[in-house]
DRENVEX-318039 format. One record per residue (C-alpha): residue in one letter; z, x, y. Coordinates in steps of 0.02 Angstrom, whole numbers, padded with zeros to 5 digits, always signed. Example, Ala and Ser with C-alpha at 12.3 -4.5 7.8 and 13.67 -1.06 7.14 Angstrom:
<sites>
A+00390+00615-00225/S+00357+00684-00053/
</sites>
This chain:
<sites>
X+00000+00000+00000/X-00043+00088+00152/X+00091+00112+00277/X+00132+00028+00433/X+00166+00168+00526/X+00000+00214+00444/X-00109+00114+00505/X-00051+00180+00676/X-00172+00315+00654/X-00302+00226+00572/X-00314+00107+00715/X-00332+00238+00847/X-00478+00315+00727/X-00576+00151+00740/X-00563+00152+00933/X-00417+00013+00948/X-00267-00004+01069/X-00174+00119+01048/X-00020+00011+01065/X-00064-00111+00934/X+00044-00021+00806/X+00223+00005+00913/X+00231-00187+00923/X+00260-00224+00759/X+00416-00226+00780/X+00441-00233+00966/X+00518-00383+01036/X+00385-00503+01135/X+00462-00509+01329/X+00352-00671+01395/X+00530-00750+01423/X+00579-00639+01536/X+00439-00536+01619/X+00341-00576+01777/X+00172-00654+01782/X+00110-00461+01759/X+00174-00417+01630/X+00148-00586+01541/X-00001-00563+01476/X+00031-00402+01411/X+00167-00461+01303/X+00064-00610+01232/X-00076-00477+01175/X+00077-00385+01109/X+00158-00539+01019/X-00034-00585+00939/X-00039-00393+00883/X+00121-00402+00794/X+00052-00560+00719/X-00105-00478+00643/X-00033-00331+00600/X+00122-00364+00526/X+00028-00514+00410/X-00033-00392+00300/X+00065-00389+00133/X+00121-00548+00173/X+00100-00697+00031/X+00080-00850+00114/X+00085-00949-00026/X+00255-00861-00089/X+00405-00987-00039/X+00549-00936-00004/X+00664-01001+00125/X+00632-01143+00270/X+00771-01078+00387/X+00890-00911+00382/X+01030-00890+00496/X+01065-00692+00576/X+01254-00673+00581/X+01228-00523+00693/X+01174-00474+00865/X+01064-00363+00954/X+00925-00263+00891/X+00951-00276+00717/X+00936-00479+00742/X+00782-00472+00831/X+00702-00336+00681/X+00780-00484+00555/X+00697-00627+00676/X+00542-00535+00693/X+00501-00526+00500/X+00557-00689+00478/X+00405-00757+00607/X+00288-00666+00498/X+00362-00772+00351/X+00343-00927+00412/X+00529-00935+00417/X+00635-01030+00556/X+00766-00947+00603/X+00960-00978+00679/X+01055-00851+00800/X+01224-00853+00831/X+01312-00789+01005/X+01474-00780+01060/X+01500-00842+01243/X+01452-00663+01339/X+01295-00656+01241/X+01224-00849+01258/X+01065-00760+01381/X+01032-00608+01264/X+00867-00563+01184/X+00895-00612+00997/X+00971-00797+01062/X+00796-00818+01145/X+00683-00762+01007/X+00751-00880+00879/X+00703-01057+00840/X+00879-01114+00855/X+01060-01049+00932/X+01247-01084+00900/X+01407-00985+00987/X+01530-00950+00882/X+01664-00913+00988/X+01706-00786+01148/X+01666-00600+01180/X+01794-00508+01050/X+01723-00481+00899/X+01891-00544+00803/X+01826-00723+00878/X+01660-00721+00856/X+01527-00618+00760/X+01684-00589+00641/X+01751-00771+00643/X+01702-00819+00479/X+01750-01008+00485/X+01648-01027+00666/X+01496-00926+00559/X+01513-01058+00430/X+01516-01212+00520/X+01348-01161+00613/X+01273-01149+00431/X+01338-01317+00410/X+01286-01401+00572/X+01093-01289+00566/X+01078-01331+00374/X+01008-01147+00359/X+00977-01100+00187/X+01015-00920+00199/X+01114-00807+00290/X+01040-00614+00315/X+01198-00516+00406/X+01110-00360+00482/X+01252-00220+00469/X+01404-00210+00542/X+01510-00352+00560/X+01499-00463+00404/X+01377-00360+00310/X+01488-00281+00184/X+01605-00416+00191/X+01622-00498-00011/X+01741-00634+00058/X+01611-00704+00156/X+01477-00691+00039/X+01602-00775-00067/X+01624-00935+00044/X+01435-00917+00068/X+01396-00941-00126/X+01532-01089-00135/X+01417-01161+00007/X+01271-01156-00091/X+01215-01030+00040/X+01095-00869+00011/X+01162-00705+00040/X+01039-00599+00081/X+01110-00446+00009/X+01188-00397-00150/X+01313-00498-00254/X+01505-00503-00225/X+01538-00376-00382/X+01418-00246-00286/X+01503-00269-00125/X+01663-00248-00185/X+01629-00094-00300/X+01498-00010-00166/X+01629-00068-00018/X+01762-00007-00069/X+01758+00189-00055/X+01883+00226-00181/X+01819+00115-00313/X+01632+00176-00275/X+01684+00339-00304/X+01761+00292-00485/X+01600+00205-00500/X+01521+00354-00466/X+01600+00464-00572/X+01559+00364-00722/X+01367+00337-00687/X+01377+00529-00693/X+01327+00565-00495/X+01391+00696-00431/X+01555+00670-00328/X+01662+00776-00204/X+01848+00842-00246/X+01982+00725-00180/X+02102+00586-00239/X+02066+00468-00325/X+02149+00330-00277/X+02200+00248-00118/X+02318+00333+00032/X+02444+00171+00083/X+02474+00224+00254/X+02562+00064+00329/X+02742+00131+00297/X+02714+00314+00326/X+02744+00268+00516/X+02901+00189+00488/X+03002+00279+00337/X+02911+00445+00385/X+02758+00557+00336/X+02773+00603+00157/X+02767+00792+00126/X+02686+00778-00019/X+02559+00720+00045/X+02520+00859+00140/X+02544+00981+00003/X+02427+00907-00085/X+02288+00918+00055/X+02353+01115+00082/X+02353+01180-00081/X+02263+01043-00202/X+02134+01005-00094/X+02125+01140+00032/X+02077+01118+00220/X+01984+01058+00278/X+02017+00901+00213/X+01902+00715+00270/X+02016+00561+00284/X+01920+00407+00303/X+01930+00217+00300/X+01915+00164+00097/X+01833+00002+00193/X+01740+00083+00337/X+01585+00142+00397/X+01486+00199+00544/X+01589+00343+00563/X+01726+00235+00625/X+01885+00266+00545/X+01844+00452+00480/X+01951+00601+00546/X+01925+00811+00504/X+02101+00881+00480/X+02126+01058+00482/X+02298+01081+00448/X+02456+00969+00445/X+02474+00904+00620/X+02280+00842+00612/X+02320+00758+00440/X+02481+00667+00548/X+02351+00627+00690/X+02213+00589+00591/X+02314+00470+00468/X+02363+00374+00634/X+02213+00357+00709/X+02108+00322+00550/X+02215+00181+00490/X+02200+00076+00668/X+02018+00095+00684/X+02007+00050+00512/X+02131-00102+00534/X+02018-00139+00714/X+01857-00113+00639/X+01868-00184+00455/X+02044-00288+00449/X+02100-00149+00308/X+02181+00007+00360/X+02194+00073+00191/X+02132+00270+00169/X+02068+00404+00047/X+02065+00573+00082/X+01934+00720+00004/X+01874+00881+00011/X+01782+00915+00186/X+01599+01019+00145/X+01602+01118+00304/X+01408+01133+00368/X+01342+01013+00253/X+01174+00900+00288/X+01195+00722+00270/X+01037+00660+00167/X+01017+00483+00111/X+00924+00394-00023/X+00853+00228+00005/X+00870+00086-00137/X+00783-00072-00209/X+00825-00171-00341/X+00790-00334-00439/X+00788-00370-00616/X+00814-00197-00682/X+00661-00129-00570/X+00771+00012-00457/X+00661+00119-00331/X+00721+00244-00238/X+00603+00242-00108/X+00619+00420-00051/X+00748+00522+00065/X+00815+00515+00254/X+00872+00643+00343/X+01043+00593+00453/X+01108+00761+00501/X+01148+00764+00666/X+01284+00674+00709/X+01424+00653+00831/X+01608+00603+00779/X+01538+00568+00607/X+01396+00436+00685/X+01218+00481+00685/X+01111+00516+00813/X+00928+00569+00746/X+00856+00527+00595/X+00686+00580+00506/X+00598+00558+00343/X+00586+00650+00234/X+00679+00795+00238/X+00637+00948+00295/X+00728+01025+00156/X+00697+00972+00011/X+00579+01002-00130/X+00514+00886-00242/X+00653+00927-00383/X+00797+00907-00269/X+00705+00739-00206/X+00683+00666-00383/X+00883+00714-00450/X+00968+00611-00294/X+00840+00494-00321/X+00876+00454-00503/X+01063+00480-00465/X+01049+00336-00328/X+00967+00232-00460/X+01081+00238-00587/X+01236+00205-00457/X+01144+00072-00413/X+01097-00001-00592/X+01301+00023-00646/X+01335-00111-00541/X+01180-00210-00578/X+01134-00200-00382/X+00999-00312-00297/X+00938-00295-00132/X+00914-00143+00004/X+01044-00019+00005/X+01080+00158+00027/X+01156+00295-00070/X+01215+00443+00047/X+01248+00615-00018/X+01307+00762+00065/X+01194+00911+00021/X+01249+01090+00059/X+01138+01267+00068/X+01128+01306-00094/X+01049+01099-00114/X+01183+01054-00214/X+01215+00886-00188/X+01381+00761-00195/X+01395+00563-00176/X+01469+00513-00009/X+01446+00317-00010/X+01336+00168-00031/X+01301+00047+00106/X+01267-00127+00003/X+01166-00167+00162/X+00995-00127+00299/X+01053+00029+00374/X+01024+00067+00571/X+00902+00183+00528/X+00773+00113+00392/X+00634+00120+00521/X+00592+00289+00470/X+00570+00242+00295/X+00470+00076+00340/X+00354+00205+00436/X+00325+00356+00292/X+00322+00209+00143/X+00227+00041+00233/X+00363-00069+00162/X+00460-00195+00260/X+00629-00202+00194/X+00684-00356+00275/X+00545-00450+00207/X+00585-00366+00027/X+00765-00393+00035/X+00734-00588+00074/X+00599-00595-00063/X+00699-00516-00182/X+00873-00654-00107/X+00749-00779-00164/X+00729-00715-00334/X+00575-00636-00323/X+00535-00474-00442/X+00477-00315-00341/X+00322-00306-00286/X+00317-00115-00322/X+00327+00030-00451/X+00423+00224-00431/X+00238+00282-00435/X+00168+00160-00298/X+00302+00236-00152/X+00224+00371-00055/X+00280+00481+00080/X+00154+00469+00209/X+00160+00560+00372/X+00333+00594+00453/X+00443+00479+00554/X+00589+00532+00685/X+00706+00393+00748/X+00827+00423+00919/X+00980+00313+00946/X+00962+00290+01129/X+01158+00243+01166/X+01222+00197+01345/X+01343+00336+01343/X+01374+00477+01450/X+01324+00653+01350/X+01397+00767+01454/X+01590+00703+01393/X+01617+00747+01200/X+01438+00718+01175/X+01423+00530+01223/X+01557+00410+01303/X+01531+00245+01305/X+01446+00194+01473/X+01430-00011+01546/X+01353-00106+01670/X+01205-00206+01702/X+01018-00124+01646/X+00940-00151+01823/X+00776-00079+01768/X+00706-00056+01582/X+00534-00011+01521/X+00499+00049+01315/X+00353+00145+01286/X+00290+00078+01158/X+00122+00078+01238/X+00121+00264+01185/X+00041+00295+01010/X+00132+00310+00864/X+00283+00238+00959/X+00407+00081+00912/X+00562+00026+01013/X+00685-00064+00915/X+00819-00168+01027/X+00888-00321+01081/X+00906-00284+01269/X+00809-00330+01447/X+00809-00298+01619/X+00970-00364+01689/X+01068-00349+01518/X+01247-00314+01500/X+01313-00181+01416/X+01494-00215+01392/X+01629-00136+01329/X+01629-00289+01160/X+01513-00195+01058/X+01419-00048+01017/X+01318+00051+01167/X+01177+00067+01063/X+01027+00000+01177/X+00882+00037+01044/X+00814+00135+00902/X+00673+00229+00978/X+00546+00276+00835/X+00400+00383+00812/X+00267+00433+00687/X+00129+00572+00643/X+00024+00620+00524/X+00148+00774+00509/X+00313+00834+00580/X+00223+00931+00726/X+00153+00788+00795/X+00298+00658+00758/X+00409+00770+00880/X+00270+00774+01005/X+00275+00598+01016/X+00445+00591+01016/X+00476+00706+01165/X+00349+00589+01262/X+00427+00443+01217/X+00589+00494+01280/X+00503+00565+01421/X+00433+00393+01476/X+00567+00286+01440/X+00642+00206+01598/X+00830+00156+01574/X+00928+00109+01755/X+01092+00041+01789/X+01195+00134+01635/X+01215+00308+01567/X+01113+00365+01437/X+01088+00491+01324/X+00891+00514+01330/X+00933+00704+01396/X+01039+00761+01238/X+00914+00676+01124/X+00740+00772+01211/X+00852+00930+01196/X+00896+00915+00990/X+00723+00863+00967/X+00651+01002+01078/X+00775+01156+00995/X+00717+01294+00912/X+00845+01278+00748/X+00785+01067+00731/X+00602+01111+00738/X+00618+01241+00601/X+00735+01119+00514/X+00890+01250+00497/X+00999+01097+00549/X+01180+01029+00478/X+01298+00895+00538/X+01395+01020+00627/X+01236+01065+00722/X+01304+00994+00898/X+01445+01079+00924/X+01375+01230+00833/X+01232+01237+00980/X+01344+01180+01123/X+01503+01251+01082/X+01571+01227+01259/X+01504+01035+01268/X+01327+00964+01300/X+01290+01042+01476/X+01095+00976+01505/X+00928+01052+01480/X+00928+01248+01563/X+00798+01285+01678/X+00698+01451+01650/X+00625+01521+01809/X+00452+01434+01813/X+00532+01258+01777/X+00651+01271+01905/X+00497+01323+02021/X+00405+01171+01970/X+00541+01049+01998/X+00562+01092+02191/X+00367+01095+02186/X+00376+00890+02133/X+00551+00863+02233/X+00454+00957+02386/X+00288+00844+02345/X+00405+00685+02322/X+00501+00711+02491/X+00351+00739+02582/X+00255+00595+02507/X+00400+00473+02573/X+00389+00536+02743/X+00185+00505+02759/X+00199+00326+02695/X+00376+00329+02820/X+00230+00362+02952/X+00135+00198+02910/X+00154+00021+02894/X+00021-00120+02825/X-00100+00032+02839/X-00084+00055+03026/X-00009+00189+03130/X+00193+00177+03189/X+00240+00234+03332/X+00244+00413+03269/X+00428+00510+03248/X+00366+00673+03210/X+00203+00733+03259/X+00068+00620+03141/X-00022+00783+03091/X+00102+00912+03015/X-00003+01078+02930/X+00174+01135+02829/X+00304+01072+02804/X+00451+01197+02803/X+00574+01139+02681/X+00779+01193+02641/X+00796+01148+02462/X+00964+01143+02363/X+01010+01163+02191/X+01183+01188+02133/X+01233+01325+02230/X+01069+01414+02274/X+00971+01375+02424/X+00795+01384+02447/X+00640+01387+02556/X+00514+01283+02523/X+00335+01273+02626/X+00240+01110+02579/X+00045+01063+02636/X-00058+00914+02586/X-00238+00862+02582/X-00237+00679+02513/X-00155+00683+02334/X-00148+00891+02315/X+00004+00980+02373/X+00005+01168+02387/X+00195+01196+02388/X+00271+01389+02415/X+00435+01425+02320/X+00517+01587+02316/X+00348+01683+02352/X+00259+01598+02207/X+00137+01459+02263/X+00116+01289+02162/X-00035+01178+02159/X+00048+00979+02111/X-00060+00845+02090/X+00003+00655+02068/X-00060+00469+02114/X+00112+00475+02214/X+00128+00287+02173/X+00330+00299+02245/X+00336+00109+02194/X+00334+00169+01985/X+00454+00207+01911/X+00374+00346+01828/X+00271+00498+01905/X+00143+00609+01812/X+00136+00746+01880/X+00007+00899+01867/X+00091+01059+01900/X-00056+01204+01891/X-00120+01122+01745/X+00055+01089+01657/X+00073+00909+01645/X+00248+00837+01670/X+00305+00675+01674/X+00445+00659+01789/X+00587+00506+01874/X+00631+00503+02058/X+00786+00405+02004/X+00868+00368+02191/X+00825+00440+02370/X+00938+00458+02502/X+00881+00464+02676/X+01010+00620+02707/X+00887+00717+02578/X+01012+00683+02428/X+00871+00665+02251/X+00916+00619+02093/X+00754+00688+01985/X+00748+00659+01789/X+00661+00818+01720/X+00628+00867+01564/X+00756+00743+01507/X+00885+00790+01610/X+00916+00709+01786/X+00931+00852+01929/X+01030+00827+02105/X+00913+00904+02216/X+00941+00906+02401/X+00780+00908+02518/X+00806+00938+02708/X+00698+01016+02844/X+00732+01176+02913/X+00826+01111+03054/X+00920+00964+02972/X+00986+01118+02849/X+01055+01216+02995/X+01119+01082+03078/X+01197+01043+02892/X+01307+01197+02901/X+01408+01091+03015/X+01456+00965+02906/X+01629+00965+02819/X+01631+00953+02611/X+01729+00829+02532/X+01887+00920+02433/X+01887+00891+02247/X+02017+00802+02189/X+02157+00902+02111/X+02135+00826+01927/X+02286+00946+01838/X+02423+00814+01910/X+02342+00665+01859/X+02248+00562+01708/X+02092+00455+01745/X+02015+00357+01612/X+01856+00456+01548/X+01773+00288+01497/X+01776+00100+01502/X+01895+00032+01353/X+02061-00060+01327/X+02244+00025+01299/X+02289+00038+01145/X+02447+00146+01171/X+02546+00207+01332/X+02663+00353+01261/X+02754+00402+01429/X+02869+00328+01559/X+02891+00394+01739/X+03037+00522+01711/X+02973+00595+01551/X+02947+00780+01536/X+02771+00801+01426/X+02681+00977+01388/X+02518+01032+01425/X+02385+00947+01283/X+02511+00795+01239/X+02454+00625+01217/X+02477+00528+01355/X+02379+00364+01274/X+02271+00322+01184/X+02111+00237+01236/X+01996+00115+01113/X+01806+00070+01159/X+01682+00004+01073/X+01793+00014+00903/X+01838+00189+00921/X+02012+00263+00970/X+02027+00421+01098/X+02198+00529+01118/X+02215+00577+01304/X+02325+00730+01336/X+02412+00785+01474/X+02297+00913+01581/X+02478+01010+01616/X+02662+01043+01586/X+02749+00936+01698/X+02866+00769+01751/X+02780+00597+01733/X+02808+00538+01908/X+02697+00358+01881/X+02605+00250+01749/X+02465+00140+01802/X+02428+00059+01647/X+02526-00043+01479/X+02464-00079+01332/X+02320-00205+01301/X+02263-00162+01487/X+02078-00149+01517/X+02029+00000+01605/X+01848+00064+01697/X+01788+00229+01682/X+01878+00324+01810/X+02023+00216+01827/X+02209+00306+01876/X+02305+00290+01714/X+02437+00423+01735/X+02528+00541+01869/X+02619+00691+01857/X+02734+00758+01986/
</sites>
């Protein structure tokens, strides 16, 4: 069957759109877009149609509605399947989400309760009572949330109700880390050192830590040891210890994201593989027919969630490929598994491989295997809900061409690799009219990203006919991608994909901190970059004052002179201060930095959000993200956004006058790093705390932060309890 992503390429041979392909699984936006870009989206939405109906048996029933108990991106890639079936579908919302993208694309919408997840996406009894009152026929849960949840595929089959997913027996032996493991074990896969059975952790905080415990992680074990949620997944609820205080810490801090996350806080505890790769294998099963349908690569990673994806791996060979393969099969025949799922293994240098854990659900990232095999596993997981054999033999899956997916998160990557970032998307623009390109999300312009669920604005995907060009794509795609209104974390992602040690694959899931020991710090600029970005902020600056000059195409009364030959230019960077001399004719700037003169070319349409820009034949695309009229620029270059201050000669002497604003002494006091609610406030004004000691701990989106105390010191004021919601920024604590 020839791929999806596949017939990117062939499309592009036969002189086609070039776009036809990304929107296959890119939302349509006619509800929301201006008469403009209307029509676009309707050739986009009949695109999606023609493409995505091939492989498609119309005459194959299988359900007349399905109900997404899930939000966001991963309901619109269920709801967008489900069109090509012929299948109506149900959303539900909870109150906060009753405008977003996935409530609009489906046939039919219910709210199941307010914005915390405890009351709606996870209110089982709200869930059910929509089935009721929709008379869906099946539910499809996404991930997350309910996914792995057997109790509610248990009320589901009492119902009458398809899950789509596998039965309650998988879910509860696959779900349930500790049990998997056993599981494991027995279908002879290969399995990492550690105990096996659960760590009860609800009364080590009240009779005391047992020190047993930690001799067996010191000498039994050996640190590093991982301590994880037996429940969990996503990375939440997963702590590194190193020694015994981290084992205290991590205990602590595991259990309540565990308990916040997955309403279990119980805990197992293993061996930690220090520099391992984290390589998955993707499942299929029905009626004894398991396929593994080949192997994703999930290696880098931040606090144990992943970032960038590919398939297949750069690393291994075809022997390697076919063992975890086979191994994932038989796991998944033990426990007589039906549906998509995914086996994960932890691989180290030697390719030795171990069993991490299998997710009885559609993982985040199964767009890259979509791409390299031309399934749709949506469509395959409801055919096979239905009762439906597999379409497909081992020898039918192919690996062709190579996919790369980017989680484009509204964090901030310059604080422990990504904080959580809201606020309101006040401009947003996919490129998915790039080729070989597809945008996965659930987001438009004016969305809110709130501090209820994950900052995860969309799964940006791209494909090639080999790894080389797969990363070319990628880097434009990131390059083109407009995202306003939030932090995001399009710079870190154009930097992994653009380093030396993840284009030649030597990559592990220690690779961030490995290659930014001191913290993400932005893309570097070599000599001739920097050169060319005062070239564009030069051309830019200028460009603003010559349409300044003119008004419904007719003369104002002129401010400067209306015919300048140079423009003599103070530009500066950081610390360093340069001069610039700038001269137009029409669209070509000749622009004079540091002795070394730069010919930029550009439409200079200042209205777009986007600027292609020709630098001496080097062709950059480039984001004038604000403008001040005091010279202040905020440039996004090469993935990273730039302050660049622009004056003329004589504003920059006269700016020698100005005073600087003094930083703010930040050792005496504790501001919240991100937006998220109080968990814990571990001080009172009076108390005496030591540099590094928690001060509080801070929870958003489903993850728990320790903040520390920047010095030795007396508390002199709290700011904050318990349960408060805080803003990034916020005062939380002073010291004297």
């Amino acid at each position: 069957m020839a791929g999806l992503c596949a017939r990117a390429v062939a499309l592009e041979a036969a002189g086609r759109r070039s776009w036809q392909f990304p929107q296959l699984f890119v939302r349509s936006a006619a509800l929301w877009t201006p008469k403009f870009v209307l029509h676009q989206s309707r050739q986009r939405l009949r695109a999606f149609h023609s493409l995505s109906s091939v492989g498609n048996d119309l005459n194959e029933k299988t359900f007349d509605k399905l109900l997404i108990a899930n939000r966001g991106e991963i309901a619109c890639r269920v709801i967008k399947t489900c069109k090509k079936m012929g299948i109506k579908t149900v959303a539900i919302h909870s109150d906060v989400d009753a405008s977003s993208v996935h409530v609009k694309m489906a046939d039919e919408a219910v709210c199941v309760g307010p914005a915390p997840t405890s009351k709606s996406y996870l209110n089982m009894d709200a869930i059910m009572e929509a089935i009721k009152k929709t008379r869906a026929q099946a539910v499809h849960p996404g991930y997350g949330f309910l996914s792995e949840n057997k109790e509610f595929a248990k009320l589901l089959a009492a119902e009458g109700v398809t899950f789509i997913g596998p039965d309650t027996d998988a879910i509860q032996a696959m779900g349930d880390k500790i049990e998997s493991k056993l599981l494991a074990k027995k279908a002879k896969v290969n399995t990492i050192p550690g105990f096996d059975g659960v760590v009860k952790v609800r009364n080590y905080f009240t009779v005391g830590f047992p020190s047993e415990l930690l001799f067996n992680c010191s000498l039994l074990l050996g640190y590093p040891v991982m301590i994880k949620a037996s429940a969990g997944g996503g990375g939440k609820g997963m702590r590194i210890a190193w020694d015994d205080e981290e084992t205290r810490d991590g205990f602590r801090f595991s259990s309540q994201e565990a308990a916040s996350s997955f309403g279990d806080d119980r805990l197992l505890i293993e061996k930690f593989i220090d520099n391992p790769r984290h390589i998955e294998i993707q499942v299929t099963d029905k009626h004894g027919n398991a396929l593994w349908l080949n192997e994703r690569e999930c290696s880098i990673q931040r606090r144990n969630q992943k970032v960038v994806e590919e398939a297949p791996s750069t690393f291994l060979d075809s022997e390697t490929r076919r063992a975890m393969g086979e191994q994932a099969v038989a796991l998944a025949r033990a426990v007589k598994y039906s549906s998509a799922g995914t086996v994960e293994f932890l691989v180290d240098s030697q390719k030795n491989f171990y069993f991490l854990e299998m997710n009885t659900r559609l993982q985040v990232e199964h767009p890259v295997t979509e791409c390299i095999t031309g399934l749709d596993l949506v469509q395959e997981m409801i055919r096979v809900a239905k009762g439906y054999p597999l379409r497909h033999k081992q020898a039918d899956i192919p690996i062709n061409g190579w996919a790369i997916e980017c989680r484009v998160y509204a964090e901030d990557p310059y604080k422990s690799f990504g904080l959580p970032s809201i606020g309101k998307l006040s401009q947003y623009e996919e490129p998915v009219y790039l080729p070989g390109v597809r945008v996965d999300s659930g987001i438009q312009p004016g969305s809110d990203i709130s501090i209820y669920y994950d900052p995860m604005i969309s799964k940006l995907i791209s494909y090639g006919s080999n790894r080389t060009e797969a990363l070319e794509r990628m880097e434009a795609a990131l390059d083109n991608y407009v995202i306003r209104g939030v932090s995001h974390n399009i710079s870190l992602l154009r930097e992994v994909v653009n380093h030396k040690r993840f284009v030649e694959g030597d990559i592990n899931t220690k690779f961030l901190s490995d290659v930014y020991p001191d913290g993400f710090k932005g893309h570097k600029l070599t000599k001739t970059e920097k050169q060319q970005l005062m070239a564009i902020a030069s051309s830019i600056y200028v460009s603003f004052q010559l349409r300044a000059q003119r008004f419904e195409e007719n003369s104002r009364v002129p401010i400067l002179k209306p015919k300048i030959t140079n423009w003599d230019l103070s530009i500066k960077m950081g610390d360093e201060i340069h001069s610039v001399v700038a001269s137009n004719s029409g669209s070509k700037f000749c622009v004079e930095v540091d002795g070394s003169k730069l010919n930029v070319t550009s439409e200079w349409n200042l209205a777009s959000p986007l600027l292609s820009v020709n630098i001496d034949g080097t062709q950059r695309i480039v984001q004038c993200l604000s403008r001040e009229a005091g010279g202040h620029m905020s440039i996004q270059f090469l993935g990273t956004v730039y302050k660049v201050y622009v004056l003329t000669e004589l504003a920059a002497k006269l700016n020698k006058f100005m005073l600087e604003k003094v930083a703010e002494d930040t050792s005496s006091i504790l501001r919240s790093p991100m937006p998220g609610v109080m968990v814990a406030v571990s001080v009172k004004p009076g108390d005496m705390v030591s540099e590094g000691q928690e001060i509080c701990v801070i929870e958003a989106m489903k993850m728990q932060n320790s903040m520390g105390a920047g010095k030795t010191g007396k508390v002199k004021s709290v700011h904050c309890k318990a349960g408060d919601t805080v803003g990034e920024g916020d005062l939380l604590v002073e010291l004297e």
